[in-house]
C-alpha positions as CSV (number, residue, x, y, z in Angstrom):
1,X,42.0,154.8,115.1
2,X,45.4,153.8,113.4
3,X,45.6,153.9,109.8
4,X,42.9,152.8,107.0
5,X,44.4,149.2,105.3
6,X,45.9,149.9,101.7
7,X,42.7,149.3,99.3
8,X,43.2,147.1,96.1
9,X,42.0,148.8,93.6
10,X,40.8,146.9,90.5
11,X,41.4,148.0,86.7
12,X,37.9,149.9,86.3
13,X,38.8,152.0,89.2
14,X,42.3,152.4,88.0
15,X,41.3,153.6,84.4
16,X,39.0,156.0,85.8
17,X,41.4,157.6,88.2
18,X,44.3,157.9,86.0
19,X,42.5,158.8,83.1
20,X,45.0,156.4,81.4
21,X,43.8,153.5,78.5
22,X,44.1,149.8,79.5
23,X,47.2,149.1,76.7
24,X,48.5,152.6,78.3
25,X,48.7,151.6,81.5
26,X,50.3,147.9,80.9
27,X,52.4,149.7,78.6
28,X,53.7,151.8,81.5
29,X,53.8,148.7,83.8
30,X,55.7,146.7,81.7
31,X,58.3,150.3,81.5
32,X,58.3,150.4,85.7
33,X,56.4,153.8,84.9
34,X,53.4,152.7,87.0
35,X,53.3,150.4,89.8
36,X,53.2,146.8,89.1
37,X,49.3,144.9,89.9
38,X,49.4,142.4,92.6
39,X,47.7,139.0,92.5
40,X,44.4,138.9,94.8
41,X,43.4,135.4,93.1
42,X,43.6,133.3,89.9
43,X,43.2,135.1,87.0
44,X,42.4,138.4,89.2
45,X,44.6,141.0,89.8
46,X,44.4,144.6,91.3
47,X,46.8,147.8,92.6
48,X,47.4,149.5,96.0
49,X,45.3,152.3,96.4
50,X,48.5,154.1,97.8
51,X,50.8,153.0,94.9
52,X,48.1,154.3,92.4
53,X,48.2,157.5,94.8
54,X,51.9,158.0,94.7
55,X,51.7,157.5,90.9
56,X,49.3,160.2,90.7
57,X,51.2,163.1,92.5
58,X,54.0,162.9,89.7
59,X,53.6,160.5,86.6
60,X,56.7,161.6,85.0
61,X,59.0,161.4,87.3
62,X,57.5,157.8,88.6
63,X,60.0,155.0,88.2
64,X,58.1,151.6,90.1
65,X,61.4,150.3,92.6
């Protein structure tokens, strides 16, 4: 069976998961306290399910590499 592919999550999803506000979580982007989005197509951008995961388990300590 192998493992699922990473989902891209897009900002909808990603507010509702993390609770956080939209000029929260660009805040913490732009800090390296939250994973950086990734391009899927002009003008459209979304996160890695995992990365958004790994964020999850321990915000404060989260530093994006």
């Amino acid at each position: 069976m192998g493992d699922a592919p990473d989902r891209i999550l897009r900002i909808k999803a990603v507010l509702e998961l993390t609770g956080l506000s939209r000029s929260t979580l660009y805040r913490k982007v732009g800090q390296g306290r939250f994973p950086k989005q990734i391009n899927i197509a002009e003008r459209c951008v979304g996160w890695r399910q995992s990365a958004v995961r790994e964020w999850m388990q321990n915000p404060a300590r989260y530093l994006a590499g």
